[in-house]
C-alpha positions as CSV (number, residue, x, y, z in Angstrom):
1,X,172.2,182.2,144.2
2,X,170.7,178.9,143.1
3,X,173.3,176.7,141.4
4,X,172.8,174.3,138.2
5,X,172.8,170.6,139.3
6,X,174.8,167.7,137.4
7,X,171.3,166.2,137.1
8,X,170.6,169.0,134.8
9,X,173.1,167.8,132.1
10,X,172.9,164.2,133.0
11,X,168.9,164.8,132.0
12,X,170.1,167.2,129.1
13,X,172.3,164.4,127.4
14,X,169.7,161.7,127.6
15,X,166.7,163.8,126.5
16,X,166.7,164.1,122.5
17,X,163.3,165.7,122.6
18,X,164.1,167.4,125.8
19,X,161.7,166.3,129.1
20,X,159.0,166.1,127.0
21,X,160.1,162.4,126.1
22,X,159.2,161.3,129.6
23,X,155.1,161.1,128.6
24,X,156.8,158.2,126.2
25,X,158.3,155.7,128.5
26,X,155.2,154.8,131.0
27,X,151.8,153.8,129.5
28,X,150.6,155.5,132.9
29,X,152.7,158.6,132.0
30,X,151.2,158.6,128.7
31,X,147.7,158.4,129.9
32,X,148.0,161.1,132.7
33,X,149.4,163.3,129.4
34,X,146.7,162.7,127.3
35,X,143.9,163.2,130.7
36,X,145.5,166.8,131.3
37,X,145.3,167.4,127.3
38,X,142.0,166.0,127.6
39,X,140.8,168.6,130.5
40,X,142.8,171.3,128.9
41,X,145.2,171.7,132.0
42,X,149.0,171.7,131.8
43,X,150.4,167.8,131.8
44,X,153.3,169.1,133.5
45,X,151.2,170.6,136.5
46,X,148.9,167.3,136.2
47,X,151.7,165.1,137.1
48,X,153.2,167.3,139.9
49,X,149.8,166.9,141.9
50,X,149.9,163.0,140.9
51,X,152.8,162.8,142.1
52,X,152.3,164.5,145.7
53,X,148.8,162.1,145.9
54,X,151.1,159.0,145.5
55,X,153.4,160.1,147.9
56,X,150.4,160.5,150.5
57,X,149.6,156.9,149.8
58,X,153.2,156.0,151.7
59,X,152.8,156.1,155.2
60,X,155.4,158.4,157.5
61,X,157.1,155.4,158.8
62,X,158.5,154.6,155.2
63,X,161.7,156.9,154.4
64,X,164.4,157.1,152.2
65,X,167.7,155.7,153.1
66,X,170.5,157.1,155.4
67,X,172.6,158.1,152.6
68,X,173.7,161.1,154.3
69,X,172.9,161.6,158.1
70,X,169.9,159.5,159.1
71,X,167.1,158.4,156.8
72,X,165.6,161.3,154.8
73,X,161.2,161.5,154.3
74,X,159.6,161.4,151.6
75,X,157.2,164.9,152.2
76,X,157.9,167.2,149.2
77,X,156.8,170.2,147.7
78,X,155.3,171.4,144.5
79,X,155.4,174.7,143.0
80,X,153.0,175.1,139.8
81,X,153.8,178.5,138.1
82,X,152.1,180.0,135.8
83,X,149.9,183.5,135.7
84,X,147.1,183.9,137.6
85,X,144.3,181.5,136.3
86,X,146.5,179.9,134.3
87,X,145.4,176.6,135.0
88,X,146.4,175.3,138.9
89,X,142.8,174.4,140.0
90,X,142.2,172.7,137.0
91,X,145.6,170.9,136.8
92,X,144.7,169.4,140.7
93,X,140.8,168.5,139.9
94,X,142.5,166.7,136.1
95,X,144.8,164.9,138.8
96,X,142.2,163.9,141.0
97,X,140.4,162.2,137.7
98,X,143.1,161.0,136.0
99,X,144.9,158.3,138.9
100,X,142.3,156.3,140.9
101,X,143.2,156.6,144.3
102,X,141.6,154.0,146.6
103,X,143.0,155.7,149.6
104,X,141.3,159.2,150.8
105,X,143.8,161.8,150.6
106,X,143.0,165.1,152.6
107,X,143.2,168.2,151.3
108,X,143.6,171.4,153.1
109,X,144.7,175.0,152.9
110,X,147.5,175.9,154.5
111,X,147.5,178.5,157.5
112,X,150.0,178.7,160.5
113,X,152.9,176.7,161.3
114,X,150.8,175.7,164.8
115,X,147.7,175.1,162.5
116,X,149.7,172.7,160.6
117,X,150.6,170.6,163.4
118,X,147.3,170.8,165.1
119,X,146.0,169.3,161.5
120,X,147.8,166.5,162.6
121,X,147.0,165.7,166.2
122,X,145.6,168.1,169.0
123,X,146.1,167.5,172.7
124,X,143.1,167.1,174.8
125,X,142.9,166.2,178.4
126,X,140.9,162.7,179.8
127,X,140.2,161.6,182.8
128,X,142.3,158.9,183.9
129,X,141.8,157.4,187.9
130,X,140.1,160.3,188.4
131,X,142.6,162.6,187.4
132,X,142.4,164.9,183.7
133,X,145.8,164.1,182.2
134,X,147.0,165.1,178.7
135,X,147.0,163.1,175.6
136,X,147.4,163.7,171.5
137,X,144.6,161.9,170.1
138,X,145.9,161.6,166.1
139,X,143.8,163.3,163.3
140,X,145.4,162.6,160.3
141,X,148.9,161.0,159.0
142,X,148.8,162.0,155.6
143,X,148.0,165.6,154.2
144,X,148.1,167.3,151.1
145,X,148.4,170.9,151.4
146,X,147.1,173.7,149.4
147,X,148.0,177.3,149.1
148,X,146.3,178.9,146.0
149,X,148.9,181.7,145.3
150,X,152.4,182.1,146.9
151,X,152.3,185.6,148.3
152,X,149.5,183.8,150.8
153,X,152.3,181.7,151.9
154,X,154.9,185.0,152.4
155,X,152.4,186.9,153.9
156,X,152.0,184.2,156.8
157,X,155.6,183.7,157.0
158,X,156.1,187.3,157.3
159,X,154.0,187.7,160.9
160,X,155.7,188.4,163.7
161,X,156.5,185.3,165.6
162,X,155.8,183.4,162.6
163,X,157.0,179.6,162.6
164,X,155.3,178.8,159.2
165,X,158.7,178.7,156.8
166,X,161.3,176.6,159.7
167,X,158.3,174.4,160.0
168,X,158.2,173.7,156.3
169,X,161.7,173.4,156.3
170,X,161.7,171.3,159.1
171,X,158.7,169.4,157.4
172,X,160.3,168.3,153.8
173,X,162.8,166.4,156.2
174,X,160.4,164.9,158.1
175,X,161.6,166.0,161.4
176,X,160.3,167.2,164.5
177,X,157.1,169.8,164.3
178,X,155.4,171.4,166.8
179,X,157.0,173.4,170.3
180,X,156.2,173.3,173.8
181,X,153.5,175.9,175.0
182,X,152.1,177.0,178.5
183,X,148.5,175.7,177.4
184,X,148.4,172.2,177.1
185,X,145.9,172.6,174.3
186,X,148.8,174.1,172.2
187,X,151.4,171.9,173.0
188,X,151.4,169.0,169.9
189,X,154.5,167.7,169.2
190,X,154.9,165.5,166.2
191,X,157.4,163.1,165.9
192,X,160.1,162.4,163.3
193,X,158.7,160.5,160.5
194,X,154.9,160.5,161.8
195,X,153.2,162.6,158.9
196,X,153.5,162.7,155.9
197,X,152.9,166.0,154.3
198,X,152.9,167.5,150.5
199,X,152.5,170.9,149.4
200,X,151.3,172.6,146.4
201,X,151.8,176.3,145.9
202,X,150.1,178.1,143.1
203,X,153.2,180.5,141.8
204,X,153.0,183.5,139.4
205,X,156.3,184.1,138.2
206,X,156.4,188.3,139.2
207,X,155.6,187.0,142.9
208,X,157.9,183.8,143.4
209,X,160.8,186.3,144.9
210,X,158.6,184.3,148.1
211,X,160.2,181.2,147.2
212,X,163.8,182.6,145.7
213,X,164.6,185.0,147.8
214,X,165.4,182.3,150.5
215,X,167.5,180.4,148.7
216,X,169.9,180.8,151.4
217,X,167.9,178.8,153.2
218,X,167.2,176.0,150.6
219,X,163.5,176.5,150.4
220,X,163.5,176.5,146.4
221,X,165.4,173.6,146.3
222,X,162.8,172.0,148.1
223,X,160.5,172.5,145.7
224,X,159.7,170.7,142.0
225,X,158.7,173.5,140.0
226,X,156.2,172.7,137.1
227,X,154.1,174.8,134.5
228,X,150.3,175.4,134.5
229,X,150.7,175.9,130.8
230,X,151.0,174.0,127.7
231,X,152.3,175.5,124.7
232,X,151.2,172.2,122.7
233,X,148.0,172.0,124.0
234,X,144.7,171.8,120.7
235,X,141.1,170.8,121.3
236,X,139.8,167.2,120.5
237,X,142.1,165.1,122.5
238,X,140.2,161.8,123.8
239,X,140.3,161.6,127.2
240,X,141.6,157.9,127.9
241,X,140.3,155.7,131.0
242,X,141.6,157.1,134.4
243,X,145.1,155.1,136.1
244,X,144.5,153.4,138.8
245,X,147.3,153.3,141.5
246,X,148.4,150.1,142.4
247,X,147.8,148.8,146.2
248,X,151.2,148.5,148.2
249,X,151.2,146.9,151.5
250,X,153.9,148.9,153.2
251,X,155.6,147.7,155.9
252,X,154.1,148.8,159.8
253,X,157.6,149.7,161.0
254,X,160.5,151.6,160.4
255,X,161.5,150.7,156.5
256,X,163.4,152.4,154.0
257,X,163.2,152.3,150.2
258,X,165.5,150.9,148.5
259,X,167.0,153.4,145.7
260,X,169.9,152.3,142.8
261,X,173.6,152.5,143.4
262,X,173.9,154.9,140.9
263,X,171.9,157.2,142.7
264,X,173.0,156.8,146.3
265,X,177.0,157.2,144.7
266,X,175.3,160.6,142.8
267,X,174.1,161.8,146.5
268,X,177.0,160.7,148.6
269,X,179.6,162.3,146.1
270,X,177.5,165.9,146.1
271,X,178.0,165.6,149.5
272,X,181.5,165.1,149.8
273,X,181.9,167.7,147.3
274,X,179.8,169.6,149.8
275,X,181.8,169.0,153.0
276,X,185.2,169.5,150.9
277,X,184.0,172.9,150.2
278,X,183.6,172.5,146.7
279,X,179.8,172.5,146.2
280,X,177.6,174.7,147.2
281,X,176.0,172.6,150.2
282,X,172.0,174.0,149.0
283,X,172.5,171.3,145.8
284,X,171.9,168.7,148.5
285,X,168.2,169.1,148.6
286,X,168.1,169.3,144.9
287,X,169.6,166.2,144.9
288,X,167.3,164.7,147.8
289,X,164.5,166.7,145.9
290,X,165.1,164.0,142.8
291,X,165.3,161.2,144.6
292,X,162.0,162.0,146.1
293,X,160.2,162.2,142.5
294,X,161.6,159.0,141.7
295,X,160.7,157.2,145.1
296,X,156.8,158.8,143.6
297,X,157.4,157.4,139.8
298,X,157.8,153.8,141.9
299,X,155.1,154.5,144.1
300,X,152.8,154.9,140.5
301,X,154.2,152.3,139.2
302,X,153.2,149.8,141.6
303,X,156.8,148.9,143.6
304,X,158.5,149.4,147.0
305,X,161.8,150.2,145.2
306,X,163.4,152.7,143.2
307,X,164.7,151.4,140.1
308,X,167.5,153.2,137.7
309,X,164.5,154.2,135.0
310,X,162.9,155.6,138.0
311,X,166.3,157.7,138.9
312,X,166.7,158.9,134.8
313,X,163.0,159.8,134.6
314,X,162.9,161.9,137.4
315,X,166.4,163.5,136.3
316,X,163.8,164.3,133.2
317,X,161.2,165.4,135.6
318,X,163.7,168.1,137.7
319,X,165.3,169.2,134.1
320,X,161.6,170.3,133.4
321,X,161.9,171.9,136.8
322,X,164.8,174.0,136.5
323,X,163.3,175.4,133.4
324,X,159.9,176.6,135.8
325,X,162.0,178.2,138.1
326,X,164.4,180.0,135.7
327,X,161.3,181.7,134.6
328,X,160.6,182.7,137.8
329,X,164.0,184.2,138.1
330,X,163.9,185.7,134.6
331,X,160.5,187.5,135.9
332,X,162.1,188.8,138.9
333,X,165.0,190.0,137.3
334,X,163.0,191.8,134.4
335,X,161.0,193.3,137.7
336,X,164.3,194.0,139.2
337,X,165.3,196.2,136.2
338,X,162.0,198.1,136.0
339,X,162.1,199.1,138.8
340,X,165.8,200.3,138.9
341,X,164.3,202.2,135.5
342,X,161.4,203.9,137.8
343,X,163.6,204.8,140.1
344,X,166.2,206.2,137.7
345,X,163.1,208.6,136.4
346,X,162.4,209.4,139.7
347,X,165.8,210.3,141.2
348,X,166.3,212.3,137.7
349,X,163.0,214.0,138.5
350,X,163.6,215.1,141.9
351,X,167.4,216.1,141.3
352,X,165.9,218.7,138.3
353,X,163.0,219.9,140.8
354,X,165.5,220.7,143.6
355,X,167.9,222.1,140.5
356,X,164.6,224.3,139.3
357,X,164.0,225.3,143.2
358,X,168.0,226.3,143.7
359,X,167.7,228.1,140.6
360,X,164.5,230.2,141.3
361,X,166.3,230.7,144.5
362,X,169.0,232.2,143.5
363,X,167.7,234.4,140.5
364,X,165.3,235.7,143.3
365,X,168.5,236.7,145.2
366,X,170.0,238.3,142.3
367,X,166.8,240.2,141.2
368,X,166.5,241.3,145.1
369,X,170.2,243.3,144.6
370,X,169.4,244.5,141.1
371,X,165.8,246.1,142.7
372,X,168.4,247.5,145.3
373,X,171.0,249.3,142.9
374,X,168.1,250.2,141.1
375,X,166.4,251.8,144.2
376,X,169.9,253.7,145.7
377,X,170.4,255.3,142.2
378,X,166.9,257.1,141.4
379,X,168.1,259.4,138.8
380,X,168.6,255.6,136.6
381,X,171.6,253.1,136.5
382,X,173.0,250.9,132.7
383,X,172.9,247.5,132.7
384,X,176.4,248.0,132.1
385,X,176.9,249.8,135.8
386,X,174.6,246.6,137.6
387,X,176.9,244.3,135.8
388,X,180.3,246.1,137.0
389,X,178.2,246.4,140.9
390,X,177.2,242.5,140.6
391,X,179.7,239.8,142.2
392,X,181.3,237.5,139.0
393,X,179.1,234.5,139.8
394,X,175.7,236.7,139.3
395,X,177.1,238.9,136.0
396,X,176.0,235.5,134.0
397,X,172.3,235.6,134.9
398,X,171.7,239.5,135.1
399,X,169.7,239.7,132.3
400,X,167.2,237.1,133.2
401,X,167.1,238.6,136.9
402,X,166.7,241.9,135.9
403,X,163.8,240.7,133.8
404,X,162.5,238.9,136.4
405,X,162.7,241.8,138.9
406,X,160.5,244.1,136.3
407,X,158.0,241.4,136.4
408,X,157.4,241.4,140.0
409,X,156.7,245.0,139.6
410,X,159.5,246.6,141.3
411,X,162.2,248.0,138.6
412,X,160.9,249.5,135.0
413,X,163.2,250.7,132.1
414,X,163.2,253.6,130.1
415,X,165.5,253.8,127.2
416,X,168.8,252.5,128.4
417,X,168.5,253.2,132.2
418,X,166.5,251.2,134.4
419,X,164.5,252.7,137.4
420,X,162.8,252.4,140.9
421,X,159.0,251.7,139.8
422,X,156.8,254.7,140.0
């Protein structure tokens, strides 16, 4: 089960008009509102594929701090739900047009776990002092991933042999991808914190049980769930001049963002809460999840470190979240029900066909000792004298069977007596 998070009510209690207020407190925020209005694609779903293409700005060696364990990445995922053609691929091109981005972001679709290494590096052999040894040569650093509707995803994850979900999972913490094969060709290994990688998933509500159903596993926690539709959404909004993302010169080496107290003492106490055993230990991605969208609300806004507005807003941002997903679970569960009705119908159907088969069963073996009274007294027997010659449990049904019997032909009446047929 997916638990509620404090963020939820922290975001709750600071949000008069709800998550909607967080297009108010950026101009950038603002303008990547009015663009998606603009476009006629979901704001909500607009800013969820901004904030992945920030993200892919930061280089892999740039994490978040060692709050718990070791120093946590900042790869994330996106899940934008909505109906099919409810807005996704407009939602990503709006993104695309609404924040300048100097730096080329690739985009790709999203196959097999060892096709997402190998988009990453490849191993090739050279020739070195006249000898062919192995070496990665480096493709790409920063991806974006795409996977137009969920039950793509499942379906991959669901092959035998599959390593497509633990290497997501292993992915959104940035840490070791790739395995050791027989053919060199195969063998890429990528190292902790040498990609960068975000995801976007197209989700329709009826088919997220892809997502939910391993909650066990803390893959929807991983995920920032946002609409592809926009109940406020009317024709003639100006579209207002595209953001352009600040240039950051990240460090080269090994550096972590800095993030406020208040949010590092929010993480650390979940987590001792977690190893006292009174949290369920799954909110700790939720709460790494947030941290995440605020490191990308600093990103957009220009800086190398997350502020406390940065920590609120995406509290805002993870509030709008929750609400996604709980109609995702609401979906399932109204699924869930239907098909427990279906199945009601069809239990009660197949118990009154094997009641109706029993039934004809047994007046057939009533009928076939009427015909044989019938037949051993030729001179003509009462239904009075078949009753008395019946056991008890067939006296109830004699009238039906002995009708039954002169249907099929093989007993006729005449008067009160009933006789072999001529």
């Amino acid at each position: 089960m997916i638990t509620t998070d404090v963020f939820e009510l922290e975001a709750a209690m600071h949000a008069e008009d709800g998550p909607e207020q967080l297009w108010n407190e950026r101009d950038h925020l603002w303008t990547i509102h009015q663009f998606a209005r603009a476009r006629l694609a979901s704001p909500w779903a607009v800013l969820g594929t901004v904030i992945l293409r920030a993200l892919a700005t930061v280089p892999p060696n740039v994490t978040l701090p060692p709050l718990v364990g070791g120093t946590a990445s900042l790869n994330l995922f996106v899940a934008l739900v909505g109906k099919s053609g409810s807005g996704k691929g407009a939602a990503m091109r709006a993104a695309g047009d609404a924040v300048t981005i100097v730096q080329p972001i690739p985009v790709m679709p999203l196959g097999s776990g060892e096709g997402l290494v190998r988009a990453y590096a490849v191993r090739e052999t050279e020739e070195v002092n006249g000898e062919r040894v192995p070496v990665t040569r480096i493709l790409n650093t920063s991806i974006v991933f795409e996977v137009s509707e969920i039950d793509q995803l499942g379906a991959q994850g669901r092959r035998t042999g599959s390593t497509l979900m633990p290497q997501l999972r292993s992915a959104y913490s940035g840490e070791q991808l790739g395995s050791t094969y027989a053919t060199t060709e195969k063998s890429v290994i990528l190292d902790p914190n040498t990609y960068r990688l975000g995801l976007i998933a197209g989700v329709q509500p009826a088919r997220s049980g892809t997502l939910l159903d391993d909650a066990d596993g803390g893959t929807p926690q991983r995920f920032v769930w946002l609409p592809t539709t926009d109940p406020g959404v009317t024709l003639g909004t100006d579209e207002p001049s595209p953001y352009r993302l600040p240039v950051v010169s990240w460090p080269t080496s090994p550096w972590s963002i800095p993030v406020p107290a208040e949010a590092a003492r929010a993480i650390r106490e979940k987590r001792v809460a977690t190893l006292r055993g009174e949290a369920d230990p799954l909110d700790g991605h939720a709460m790494q999840t947030r941290l995440k969208v605020a490191a990308a609300l600093a990103v957009l806004d220009g800086r190398q470190s997350v502020n406390r507005e940065d920590w609120r807003l995406a509290g805002l941002v993870m509030f709008k979240s929750n609400e996604s997903r709980a109609v995702c679970v609401s979906a399932l569960e109204d699924l869930d029900r239907k098909r427990a009705q279906h199945q009601g119908q069809a239990d009660a159907e197949r118990t009154a066909a094997r009641e109706t088969a029993l039934m004809v069963k047994g007046m057939d073996r009533i009928a076939g000792l009427i015909t044989k009274h019938v037949t051993n007294s030729p001179e003509g027997i009462t239904e009075g004298e078949l009753n008395r010659r019946l056991p008890g449990r067939d006296r109830p049904h004699l009238a039906e069977a002995i009708g039954r019997a002169m249907d099929a032909g093989q007993i006729e009446r005449s008067g009160t007596q009933l006789f072999p047929s001529s």
